[in-house]
C-alpha positions in Angstrom: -19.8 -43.0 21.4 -18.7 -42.3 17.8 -21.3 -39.1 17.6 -20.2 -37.6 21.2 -16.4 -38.0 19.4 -17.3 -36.3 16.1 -19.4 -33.3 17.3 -16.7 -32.5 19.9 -14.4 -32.8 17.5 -16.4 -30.1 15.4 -16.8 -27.9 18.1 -13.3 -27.8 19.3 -12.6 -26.7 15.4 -15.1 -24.3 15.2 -14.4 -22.6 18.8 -10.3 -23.0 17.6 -9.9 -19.9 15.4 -6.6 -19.3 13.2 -5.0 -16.1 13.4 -2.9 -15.2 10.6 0.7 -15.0 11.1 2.4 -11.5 11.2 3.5 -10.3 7.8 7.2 -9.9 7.2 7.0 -5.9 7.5 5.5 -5.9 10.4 7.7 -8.4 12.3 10.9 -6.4 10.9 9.4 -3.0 11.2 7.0 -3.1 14.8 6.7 -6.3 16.5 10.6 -7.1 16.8 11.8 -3.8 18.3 8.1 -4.3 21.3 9.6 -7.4 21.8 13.4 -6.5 22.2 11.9 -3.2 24.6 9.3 -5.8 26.0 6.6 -3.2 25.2 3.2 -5.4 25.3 1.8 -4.7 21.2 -1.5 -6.1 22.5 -1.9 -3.7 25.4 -1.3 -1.1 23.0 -4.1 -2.0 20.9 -6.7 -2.8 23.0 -5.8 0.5 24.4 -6.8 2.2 21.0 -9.6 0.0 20.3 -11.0 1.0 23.7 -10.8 4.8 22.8 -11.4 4.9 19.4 -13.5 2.0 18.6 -13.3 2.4 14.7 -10.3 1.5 12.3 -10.7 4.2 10.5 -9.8 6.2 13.3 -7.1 4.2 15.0 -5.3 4.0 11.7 -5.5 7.6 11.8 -4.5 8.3 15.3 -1.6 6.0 14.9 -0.4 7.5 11.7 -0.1 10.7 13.3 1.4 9.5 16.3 4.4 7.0 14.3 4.7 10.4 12.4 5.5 12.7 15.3 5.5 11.2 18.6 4.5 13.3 21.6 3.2 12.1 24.5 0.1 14.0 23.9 -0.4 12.3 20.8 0.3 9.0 22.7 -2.4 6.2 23.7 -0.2 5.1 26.6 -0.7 6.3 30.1 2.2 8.9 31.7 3.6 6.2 34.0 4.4 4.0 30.9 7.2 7.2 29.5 8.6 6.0 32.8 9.4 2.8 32.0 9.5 2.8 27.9 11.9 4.7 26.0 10.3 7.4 24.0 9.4 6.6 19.9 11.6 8.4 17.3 9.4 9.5 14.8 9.7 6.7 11.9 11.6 8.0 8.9 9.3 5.8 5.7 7.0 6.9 3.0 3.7 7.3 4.1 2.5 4.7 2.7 4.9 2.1 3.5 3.8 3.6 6.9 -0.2 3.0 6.2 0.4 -0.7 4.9 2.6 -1.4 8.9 -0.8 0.1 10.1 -2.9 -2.0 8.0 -0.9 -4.9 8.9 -0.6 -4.2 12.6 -4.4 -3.8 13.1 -5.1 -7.0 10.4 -3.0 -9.3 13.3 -4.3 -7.8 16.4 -8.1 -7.8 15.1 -9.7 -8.9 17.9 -12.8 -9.8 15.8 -9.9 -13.1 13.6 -9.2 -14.3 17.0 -12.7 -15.1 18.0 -15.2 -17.5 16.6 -18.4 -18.8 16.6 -19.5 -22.5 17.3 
């Protein structure tokens, strides 16, 4: 009975990954404005990661979309302009700008959230 208990216990650790929480930047700077708008921050990123597959080139693509935001430039379907404001291009350094991407992509990463027995 005592073996059943431990190795269940060591599997439900195992399969129970930790996801860091968001860094302070990001929940300022990105994740507190989706919420207030109710715009979904993980829709948006699975979105990219099923286009672009590579974080090399989603932080790119998003860096040149937070820089100038068209609807061209934008991941998000037509329909969604409908029902979500329009970004304002974000007024930082560039590289105040990479580190929110970094951060961003470091807390969705779907690859943190899932584990291994």
């Amino acid at each position: 009975m005592v073996r059943v208990i431990l190795i269940s216990i060591v599997v439900g650790q195992a399969t129970w990954a930790e996801v860091a929480p968001p860094t302070f930047f990001l929940e300022k700077s990105c994740l507190s404005c989706h919420r207030e708008q109710k715009i979904p921050s993980e829709l948006i990123y699975r979105r990219y990661l099923m286009k672009y597959s590579t974080d090399k080139t989603i932080r790119r693509v998003m860096l040149a979309y937070l820089e100038e935001p068209k609807k061209e430039r934008s991941i998000m379907p037509k329909q969604f302009f409908l029902k979500f404001p329009k970004k304002e291009p974000m007024r930082m350094d560039k590289a105040i700008l990479i580190k929110g991407i970094d951060d961003f992509i470091g807390y969705m990463d779907i690859k943190k959230r899932l584990s291994l027995p």
